[in-house]
VEXTI-802360 format. One record per residue: residue in three letters; x, y, z of N, C-alpha, C, O in turn. Coordinates in steps of 0.2 Angstrom, whole numbers, padded with zeros to 4 digits, always signed. Layout:
N
ALAXYZXYZXYZXYZ/...
! end
This chain:
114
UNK+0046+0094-0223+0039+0094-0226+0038+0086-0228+0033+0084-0226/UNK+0042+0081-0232+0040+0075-0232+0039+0073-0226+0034+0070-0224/UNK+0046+0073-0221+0044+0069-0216+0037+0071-0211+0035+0067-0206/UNK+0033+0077-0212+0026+0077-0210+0023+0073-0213+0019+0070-0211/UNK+0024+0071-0220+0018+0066-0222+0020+0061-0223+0015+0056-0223/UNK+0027+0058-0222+0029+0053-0221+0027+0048-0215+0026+0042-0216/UNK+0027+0050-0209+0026+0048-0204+0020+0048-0203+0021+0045-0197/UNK+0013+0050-0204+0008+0047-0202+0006+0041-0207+0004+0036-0204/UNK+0007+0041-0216+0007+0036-0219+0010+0031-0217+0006+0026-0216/UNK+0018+0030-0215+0021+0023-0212+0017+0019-0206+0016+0012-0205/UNK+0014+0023-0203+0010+0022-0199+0003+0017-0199+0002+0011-0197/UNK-0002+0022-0203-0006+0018-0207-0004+0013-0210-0007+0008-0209/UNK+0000+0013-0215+0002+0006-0219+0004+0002-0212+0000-0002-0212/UNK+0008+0001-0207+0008-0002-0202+0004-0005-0199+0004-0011-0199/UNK-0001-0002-0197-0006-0004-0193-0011-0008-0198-0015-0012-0196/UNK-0011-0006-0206-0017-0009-0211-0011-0017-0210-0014-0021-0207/UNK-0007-0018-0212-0003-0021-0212-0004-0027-0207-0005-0033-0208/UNK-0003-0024-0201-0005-0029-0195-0012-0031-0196-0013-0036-0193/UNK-0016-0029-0198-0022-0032-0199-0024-0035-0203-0028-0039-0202/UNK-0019-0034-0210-0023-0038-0215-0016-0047-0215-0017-0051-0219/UNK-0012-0047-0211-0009-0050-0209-0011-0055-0204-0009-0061-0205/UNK-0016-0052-0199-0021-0056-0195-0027-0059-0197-0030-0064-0195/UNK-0029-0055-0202-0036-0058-0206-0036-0065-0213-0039-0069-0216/UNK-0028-0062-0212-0029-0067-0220-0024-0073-0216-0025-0078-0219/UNK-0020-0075-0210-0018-0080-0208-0025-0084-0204-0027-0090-0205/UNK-0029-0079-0200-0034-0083-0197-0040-0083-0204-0046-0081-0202/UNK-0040-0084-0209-0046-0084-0216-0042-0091-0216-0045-0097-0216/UNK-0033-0092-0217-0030-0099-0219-0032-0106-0215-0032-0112-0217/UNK-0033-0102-0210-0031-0110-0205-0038-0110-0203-0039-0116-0203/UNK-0045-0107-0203-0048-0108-0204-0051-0112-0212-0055-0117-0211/UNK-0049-0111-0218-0050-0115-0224-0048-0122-0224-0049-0127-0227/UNK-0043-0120-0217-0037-0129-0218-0040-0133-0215-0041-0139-0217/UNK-0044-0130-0207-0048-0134-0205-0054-0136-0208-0057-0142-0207/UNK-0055-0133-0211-0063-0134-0215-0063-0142-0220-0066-0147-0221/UNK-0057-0139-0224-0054-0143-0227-0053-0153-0223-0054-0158-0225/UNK-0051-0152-0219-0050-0156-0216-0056-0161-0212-0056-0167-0211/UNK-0061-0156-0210-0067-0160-0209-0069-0160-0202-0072-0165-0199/UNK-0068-0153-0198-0068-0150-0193-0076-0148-0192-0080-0149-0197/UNK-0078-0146-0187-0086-0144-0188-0087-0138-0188-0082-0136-0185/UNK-0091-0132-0190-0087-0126-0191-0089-0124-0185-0085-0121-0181/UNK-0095-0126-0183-0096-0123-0177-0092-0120-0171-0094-0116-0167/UNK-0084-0123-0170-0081-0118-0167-0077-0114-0168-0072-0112-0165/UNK-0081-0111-0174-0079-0103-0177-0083-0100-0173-0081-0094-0173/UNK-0089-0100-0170-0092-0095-0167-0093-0096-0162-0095-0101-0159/UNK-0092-0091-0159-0089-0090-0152-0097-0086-0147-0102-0082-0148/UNK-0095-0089-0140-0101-0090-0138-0102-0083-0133-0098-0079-0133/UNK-0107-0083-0129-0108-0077-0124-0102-0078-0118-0099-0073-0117/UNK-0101-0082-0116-0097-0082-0111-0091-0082-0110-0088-0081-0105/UNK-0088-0084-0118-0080-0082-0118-0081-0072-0120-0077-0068-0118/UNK-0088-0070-0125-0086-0064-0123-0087-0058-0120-0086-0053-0122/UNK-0089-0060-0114-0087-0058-0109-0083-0058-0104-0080-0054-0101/UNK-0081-0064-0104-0073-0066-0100-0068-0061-0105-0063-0058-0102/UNK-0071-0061-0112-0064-0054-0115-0063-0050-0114-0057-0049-0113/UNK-0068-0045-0113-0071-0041-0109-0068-0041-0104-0064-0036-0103/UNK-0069-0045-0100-0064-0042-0092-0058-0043-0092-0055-0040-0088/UNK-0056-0047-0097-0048-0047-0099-0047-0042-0099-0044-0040-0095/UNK-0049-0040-0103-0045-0032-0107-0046-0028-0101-0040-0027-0098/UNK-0051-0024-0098-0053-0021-0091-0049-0022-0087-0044-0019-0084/UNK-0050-0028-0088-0043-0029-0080-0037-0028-0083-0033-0027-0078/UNK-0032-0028-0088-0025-0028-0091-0026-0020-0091-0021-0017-0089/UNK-0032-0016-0094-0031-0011-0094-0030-0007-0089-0026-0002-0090/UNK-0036-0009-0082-0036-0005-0078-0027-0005-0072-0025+0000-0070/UNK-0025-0012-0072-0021-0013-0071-0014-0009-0073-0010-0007-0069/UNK-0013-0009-0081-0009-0003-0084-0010+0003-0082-0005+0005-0081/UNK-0014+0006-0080-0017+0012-0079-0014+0013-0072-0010+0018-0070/UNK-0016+0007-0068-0011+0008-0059-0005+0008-0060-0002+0010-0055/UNK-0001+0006-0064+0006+0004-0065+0009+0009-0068+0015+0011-0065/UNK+0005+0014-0074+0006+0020-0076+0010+0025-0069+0015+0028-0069/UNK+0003+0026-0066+0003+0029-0060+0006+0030-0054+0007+0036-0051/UNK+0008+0023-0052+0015+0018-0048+0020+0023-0052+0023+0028-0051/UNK+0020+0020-0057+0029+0022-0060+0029+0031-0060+0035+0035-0059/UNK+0024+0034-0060+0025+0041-0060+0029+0044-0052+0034+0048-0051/UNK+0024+0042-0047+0025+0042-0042+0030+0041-0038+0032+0044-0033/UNK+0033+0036-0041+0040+0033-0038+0045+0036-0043+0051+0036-0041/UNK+0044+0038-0048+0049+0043-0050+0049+0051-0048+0054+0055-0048/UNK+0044+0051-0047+0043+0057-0043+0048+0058-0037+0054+0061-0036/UNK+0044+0054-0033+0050+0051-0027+0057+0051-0027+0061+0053-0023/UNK+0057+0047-0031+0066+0047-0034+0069+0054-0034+0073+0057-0030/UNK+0066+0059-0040+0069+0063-0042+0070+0068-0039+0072+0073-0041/UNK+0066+0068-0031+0066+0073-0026+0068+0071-0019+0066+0074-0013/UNK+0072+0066-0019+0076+0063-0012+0082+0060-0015+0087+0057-0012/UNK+0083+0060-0021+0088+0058-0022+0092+0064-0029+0090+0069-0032/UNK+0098+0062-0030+0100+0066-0035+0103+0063-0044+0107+0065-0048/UNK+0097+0058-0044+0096+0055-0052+0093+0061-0055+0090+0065-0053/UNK+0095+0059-0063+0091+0064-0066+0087+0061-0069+0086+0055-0071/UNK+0082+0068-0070+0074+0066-0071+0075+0063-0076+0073+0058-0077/UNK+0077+0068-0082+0074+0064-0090+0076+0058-0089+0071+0055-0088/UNK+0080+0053-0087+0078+0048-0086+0075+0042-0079+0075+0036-0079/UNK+0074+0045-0077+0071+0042-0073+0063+0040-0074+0061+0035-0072/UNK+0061+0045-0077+0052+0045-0078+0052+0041-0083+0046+0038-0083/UNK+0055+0040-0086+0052+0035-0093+0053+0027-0090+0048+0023-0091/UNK+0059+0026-0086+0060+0021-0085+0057+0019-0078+0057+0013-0077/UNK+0054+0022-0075+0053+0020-0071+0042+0018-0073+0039+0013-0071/UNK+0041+0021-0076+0036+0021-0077+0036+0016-0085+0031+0015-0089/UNK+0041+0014-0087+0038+0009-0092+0040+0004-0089+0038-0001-0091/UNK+0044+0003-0082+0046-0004-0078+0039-0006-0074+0036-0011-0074/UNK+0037-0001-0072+0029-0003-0068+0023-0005-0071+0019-0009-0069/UNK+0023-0002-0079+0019-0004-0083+0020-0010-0083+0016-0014-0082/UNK+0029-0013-0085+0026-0019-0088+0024-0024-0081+0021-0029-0080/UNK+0028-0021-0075+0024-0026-0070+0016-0028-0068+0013-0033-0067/UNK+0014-0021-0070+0006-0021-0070+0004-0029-0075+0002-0034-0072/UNK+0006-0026-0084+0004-0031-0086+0007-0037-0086+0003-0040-0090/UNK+0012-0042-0083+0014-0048-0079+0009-0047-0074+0005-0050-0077/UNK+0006-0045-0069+0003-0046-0064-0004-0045-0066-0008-0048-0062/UNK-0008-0043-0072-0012-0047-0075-0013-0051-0078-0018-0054-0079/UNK-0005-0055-0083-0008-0059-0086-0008-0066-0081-0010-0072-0084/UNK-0005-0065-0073-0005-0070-0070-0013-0071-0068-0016-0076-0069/UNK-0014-0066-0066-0020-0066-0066-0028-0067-0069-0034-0067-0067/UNK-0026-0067-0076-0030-0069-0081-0028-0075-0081-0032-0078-0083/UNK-0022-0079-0079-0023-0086-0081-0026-0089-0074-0028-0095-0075/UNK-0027-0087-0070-0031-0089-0063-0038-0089-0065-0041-0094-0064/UNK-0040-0084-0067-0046-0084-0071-0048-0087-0074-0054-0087-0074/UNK-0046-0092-0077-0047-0097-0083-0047-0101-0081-0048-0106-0084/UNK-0044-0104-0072-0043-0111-0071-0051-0109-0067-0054-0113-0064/
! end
């Protein structure tokens, strides 16, 4: 019984966590620069990098998504021409393709930017 309520709290406090760990270092380094005599103007950010983020994210997602699918496929494969066993195979093989996916976006997100 605790541990049903335990574990979506840890959770929440985790993820508030990561957020407010993100906001209050980028509120510092912002006041330092200010402090320093920086122009603020490039706190705000323009139409072109937000949509360049925009296809960042699409394309790393979309990418995850083929990677997902690859590693199913090939575990599939595996576990029906060969005699591994499945519980592990599926996990591993499909969290290896993921991260291939996402290496083979971030190469490609930095192509993007030159």
């Amino acid at each position: 019984m605790l541990g049903d309520i335990l574990i979506p709290m840890s959770f929440f406090l985790a993820v508030f966590g990561v957020f407010y760990l993100y906001l209050s270092t980028r509120n510092r380094e912002r006041l330092a620069l200010i402090e320093k005599g920086v122009d603020a103007s490039i706190f705000m950010s323009g139409g072109k990098s937000k949509s360049s983020f925009h296809k960042v994210i699409l394309l790393n997602f979309a990418l995850l998504l083929m990677g997902i699918g690859v590693g199913t496929f090939i575990a599939l494969l595996l576990t029906t021409y060969t005699s591994l066993n499945q519980d592990g195979i599926y996990p591993a093989t499909i969290f290896t393709m993921a991260g291939v996916s996402l290496f083979v976006g971030f190469n490609m997100t930095k192509k993007m930017d030159e």
